[in-house]
C-alpha positions in Angstrom: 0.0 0.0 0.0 1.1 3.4 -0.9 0.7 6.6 1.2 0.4 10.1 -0.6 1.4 12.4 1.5 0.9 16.5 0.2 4.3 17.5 1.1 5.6 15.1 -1.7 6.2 12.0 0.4 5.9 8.8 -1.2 5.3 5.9 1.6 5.4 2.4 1.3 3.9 0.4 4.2 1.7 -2.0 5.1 -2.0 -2.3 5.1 -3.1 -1.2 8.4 -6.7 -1.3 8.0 -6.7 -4.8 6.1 -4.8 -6.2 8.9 -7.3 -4.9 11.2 -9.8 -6.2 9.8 -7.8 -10.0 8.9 -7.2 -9.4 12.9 -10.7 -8.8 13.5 -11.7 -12.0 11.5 -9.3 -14.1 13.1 -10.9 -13.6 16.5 -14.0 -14.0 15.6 -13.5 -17.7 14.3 -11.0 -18.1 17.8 -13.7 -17.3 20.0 -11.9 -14.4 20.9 -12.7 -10.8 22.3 -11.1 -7.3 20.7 -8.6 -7.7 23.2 -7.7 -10.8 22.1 -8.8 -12.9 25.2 -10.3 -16.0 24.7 -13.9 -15.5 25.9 -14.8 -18.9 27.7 -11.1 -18.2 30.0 -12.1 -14.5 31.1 -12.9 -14.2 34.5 -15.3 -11.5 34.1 -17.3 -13.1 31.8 -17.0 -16.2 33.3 -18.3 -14.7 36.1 -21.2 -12.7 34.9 -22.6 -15.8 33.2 -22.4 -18.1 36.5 -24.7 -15.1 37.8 -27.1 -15.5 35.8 -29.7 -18.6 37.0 -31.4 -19.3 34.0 -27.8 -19.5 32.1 -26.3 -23.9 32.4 -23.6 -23.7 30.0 -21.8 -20.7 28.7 -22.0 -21.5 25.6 -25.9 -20.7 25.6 -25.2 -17.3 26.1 -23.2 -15.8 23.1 -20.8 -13.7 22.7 -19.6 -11.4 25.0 -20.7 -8.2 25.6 -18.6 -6.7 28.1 -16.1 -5.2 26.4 -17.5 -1.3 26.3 -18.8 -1.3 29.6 -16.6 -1.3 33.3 -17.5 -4.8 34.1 -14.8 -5.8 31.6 -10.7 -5.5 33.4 -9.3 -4.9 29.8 -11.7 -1.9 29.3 -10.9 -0.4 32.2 -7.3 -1.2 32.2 -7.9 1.1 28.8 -9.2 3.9 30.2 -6.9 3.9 33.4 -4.0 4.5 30.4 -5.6 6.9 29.0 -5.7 8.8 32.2 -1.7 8.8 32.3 0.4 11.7 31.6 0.8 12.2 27.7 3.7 13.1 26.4 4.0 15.2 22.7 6.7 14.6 20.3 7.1 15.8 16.9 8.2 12.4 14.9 8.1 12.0 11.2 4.6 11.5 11.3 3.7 14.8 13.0 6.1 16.5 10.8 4.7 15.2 7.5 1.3 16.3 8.7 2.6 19.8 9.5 4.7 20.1 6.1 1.6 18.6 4.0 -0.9 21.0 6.0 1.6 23.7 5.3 1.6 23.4 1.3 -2.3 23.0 1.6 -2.8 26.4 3.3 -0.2 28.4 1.1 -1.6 26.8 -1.7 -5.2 27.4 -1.4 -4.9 30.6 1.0 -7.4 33.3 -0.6 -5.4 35.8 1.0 -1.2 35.8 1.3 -0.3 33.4 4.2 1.7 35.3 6.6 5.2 33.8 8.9 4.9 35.0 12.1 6.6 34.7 15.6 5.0 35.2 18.9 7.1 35.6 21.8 6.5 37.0 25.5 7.9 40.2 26.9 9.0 39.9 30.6 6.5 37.6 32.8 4.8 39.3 35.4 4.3 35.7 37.3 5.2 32.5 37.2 3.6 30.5 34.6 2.9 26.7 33.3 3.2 25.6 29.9 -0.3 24.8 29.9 -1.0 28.2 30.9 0.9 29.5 27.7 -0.9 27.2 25.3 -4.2 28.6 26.4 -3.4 32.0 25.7 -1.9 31.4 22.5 -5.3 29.6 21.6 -7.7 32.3 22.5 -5.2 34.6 20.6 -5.6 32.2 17.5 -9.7 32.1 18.8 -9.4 36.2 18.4 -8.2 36.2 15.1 -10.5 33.4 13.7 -13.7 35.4 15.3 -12.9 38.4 14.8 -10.3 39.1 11.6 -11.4 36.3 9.4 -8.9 34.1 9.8 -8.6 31.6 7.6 -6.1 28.8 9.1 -2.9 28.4 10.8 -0.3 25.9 11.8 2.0 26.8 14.9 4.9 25.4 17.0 5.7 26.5 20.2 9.5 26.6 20.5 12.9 27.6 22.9 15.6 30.2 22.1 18.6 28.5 21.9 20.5 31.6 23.9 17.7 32.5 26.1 15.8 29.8 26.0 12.4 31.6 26.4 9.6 30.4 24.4 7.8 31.5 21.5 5.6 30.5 18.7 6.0 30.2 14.9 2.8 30.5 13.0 1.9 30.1 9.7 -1.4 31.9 9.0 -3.7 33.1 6.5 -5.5 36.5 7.1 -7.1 39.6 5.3 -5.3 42.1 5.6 -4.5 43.5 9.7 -1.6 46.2 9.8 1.2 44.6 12.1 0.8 46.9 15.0 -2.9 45.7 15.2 -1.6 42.0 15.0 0.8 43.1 18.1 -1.4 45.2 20.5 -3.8 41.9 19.6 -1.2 39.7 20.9 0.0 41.8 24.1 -3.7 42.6 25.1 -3.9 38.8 25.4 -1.2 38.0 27.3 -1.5 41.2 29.5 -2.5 39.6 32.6 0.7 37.6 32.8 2.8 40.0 30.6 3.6 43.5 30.5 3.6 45.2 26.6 6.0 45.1 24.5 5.7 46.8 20.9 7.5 44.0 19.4 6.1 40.9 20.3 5.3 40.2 17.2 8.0 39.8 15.2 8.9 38.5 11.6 11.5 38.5 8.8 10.7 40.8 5.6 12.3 38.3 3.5 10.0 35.6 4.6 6.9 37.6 5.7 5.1 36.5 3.1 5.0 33.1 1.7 3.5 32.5 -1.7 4.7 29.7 -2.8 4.0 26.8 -1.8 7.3 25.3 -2.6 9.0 28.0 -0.5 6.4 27.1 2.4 7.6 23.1 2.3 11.2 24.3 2.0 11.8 27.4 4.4 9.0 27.7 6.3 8.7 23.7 7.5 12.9 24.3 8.5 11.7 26.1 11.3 8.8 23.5 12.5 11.8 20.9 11.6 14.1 22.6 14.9 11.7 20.6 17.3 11.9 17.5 15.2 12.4 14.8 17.9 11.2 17.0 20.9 9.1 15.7 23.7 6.8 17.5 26.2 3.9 16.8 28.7 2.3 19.8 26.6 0.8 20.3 22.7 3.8 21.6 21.2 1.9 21.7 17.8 -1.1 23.9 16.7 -3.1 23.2 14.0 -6.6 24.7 12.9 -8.8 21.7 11.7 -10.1 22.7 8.6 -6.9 22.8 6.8 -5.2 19.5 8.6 -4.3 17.3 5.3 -4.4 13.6 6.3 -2.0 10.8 3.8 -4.9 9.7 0.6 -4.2 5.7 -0.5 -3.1 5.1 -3.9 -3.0 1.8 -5.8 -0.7 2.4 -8.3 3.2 1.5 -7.8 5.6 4.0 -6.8 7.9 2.9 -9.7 4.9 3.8 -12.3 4.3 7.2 -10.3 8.0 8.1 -10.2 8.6 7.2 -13.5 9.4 10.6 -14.9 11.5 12.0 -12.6 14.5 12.7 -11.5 16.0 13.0 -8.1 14.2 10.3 -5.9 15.8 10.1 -2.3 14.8 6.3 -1.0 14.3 6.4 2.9 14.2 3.1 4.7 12.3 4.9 7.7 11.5 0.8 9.5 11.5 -2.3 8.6 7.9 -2.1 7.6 8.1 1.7 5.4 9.7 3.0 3.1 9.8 6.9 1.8 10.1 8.2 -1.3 10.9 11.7 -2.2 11.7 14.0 -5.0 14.5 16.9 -3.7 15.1 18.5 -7.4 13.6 21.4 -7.1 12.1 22.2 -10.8 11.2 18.0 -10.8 9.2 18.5 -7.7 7.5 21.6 -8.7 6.8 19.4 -11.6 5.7 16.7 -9.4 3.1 19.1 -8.1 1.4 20.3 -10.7 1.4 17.0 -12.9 0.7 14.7 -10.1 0.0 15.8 -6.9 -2.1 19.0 -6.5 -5.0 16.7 -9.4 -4.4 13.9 -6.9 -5.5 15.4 -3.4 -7.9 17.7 -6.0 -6.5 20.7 -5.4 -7.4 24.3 -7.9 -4.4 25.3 -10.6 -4.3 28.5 -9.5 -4.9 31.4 -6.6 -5.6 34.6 -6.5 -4.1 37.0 -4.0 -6.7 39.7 -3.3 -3.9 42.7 -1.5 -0.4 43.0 0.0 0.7 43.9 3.5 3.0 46.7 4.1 6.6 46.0 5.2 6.3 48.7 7.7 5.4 48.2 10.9 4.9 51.3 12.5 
């Protein structure tokens, strides 16, 4: 089975879902529940049958039907784990979600997609992580209620001199001049942070990102800097209706990859295998023959204004 991912990645893994299903199947004929115990051995169910008087063998009784509710040890043994701290990591699955997602919202931005950073003037108290994501949320809640926002993709980050944290966003807009965007962010934050007129920062060269190329390639090296990071906290933002999920193709990769030139073969386990196109031109190629008709995606966009370079 193939994986099309819209940041160009080519993956070759197995069938999940079939072997689900095969999985699924396979019980069924074993007598067995969806956690794989065999039904007639489990004490619970074992037990629930023997209270039941009008129940002589166990076999009169079916199937069992335990499993969703918390007279079943597995189920709750389930929900006990899900109770545990989490932790967040950005792996190679999280960061082909964030570069596909990125293209996506470049691509089919009505507006110019904006490269933002957020960071925090001096605290005025001691604060939580957790504390920090929710501010950053009901600043990204502001912009989507009240300036049209059209999507965003973030990553919440550490200097590597001062180690104070920030966030890089990715976001499409209408047009909000830059000291709005900032008095916005610090009137946010104000309860834990005193004003600062630049909180908002960017870079001119990168301020506005219309290509989507440029988005995958310059944009997705700053999400890349917490590749491999852990935390008991969301370290990646992502508004859900621009989140681009992998599509299933049935064609080979050879017969897709064909025509082009500059593959780079990744053997990412012992189960996948990536494929990806680094020439530039071939990619862009890639994109437009292949990719953007695949995932059904429009040839062209149209970018209604232009934000001025000056902040002030």
């Amino acid at each position: 089975m193939i994986n099309i991912h819209l940041n160009g990645d080519l993956v070759r893994c197995p069938d999940m879902r079939a072997i689900k299903l095969r999985l699924i199947e396979k019980n069924l004929k074993q007598g067995r529940c969806k956690f794989g115990i065999t039904e007639y051995k489990c004490p619970a169910w074992v037990q629930y049958c023997l209270e039941k008087p009008q129940i002589k063998q166990l076999s009169y009784f079916g199937r069992c039907y335990l499993s969703g509710c918390n007279l079943c040890p597995n189920h709750i043994k389930r929900i006990e784990l899900g109770k545990m701290d989490k932790s967040f990591k950005i792996d190679n699955t999280v960061y082909r979600k964030l570069s596909s997602t990125a293209h996506y919202l470049v691509k089919e931005s009505k507006t110019k997609t904006l490269f933002i950073t957020l960071t925090f003037p001096q605290f005025k108290k001691k604060i939580t992580y957790n504390e920090i994501n929710i501010y950053f949320s009901k600043f990204m809640e502001n912009l989507r209620k009240n300036y049209d926002c059209g999507g965003y993709i973030a990553v919440r980050e550490f200097g590597k001199k001062t180690h104070r944290v920030h966030f890089h966003i990715l976001l499409s807009i209408p047009f909000v001049p830059f000291i709005y965007l900032n008095n916005i962010w610090c009137n946010c934050i104000s309860d834990i942070c005193h004003y600062s007129r630049n909180a908002l920062t960017t870079d001119k060269k990168t301020v506005f990102i219309r290509n989507p190329g440029r988005a995958l390639k310059y944009v997705c090296k700053y999400f890349a800097k917490c590749r491999g990071e852990s935390s008991k906290t969301r370290l990646v933002f992502m508004s859900n209706n621009i989140i681009q999920r992998p599509k299933q193709c049935n064609d080979s990769i050879e017969s897709i990859l064909k025509d082009y030139k500059g593959i780079f073969i990744q053997q990412t386990s012992d189960y996948t295998t990536s494929y990806r196109i680094t020439n530039t031109k071939e990619f862009l190629r890639f994109c437009n023959n292949f990719l953007y008709p695949f995932f059904e995606l429009s040839d062209k966009n149209e970018y209604l204004y232009s934000f001025p370079l000056n902040t002030s």
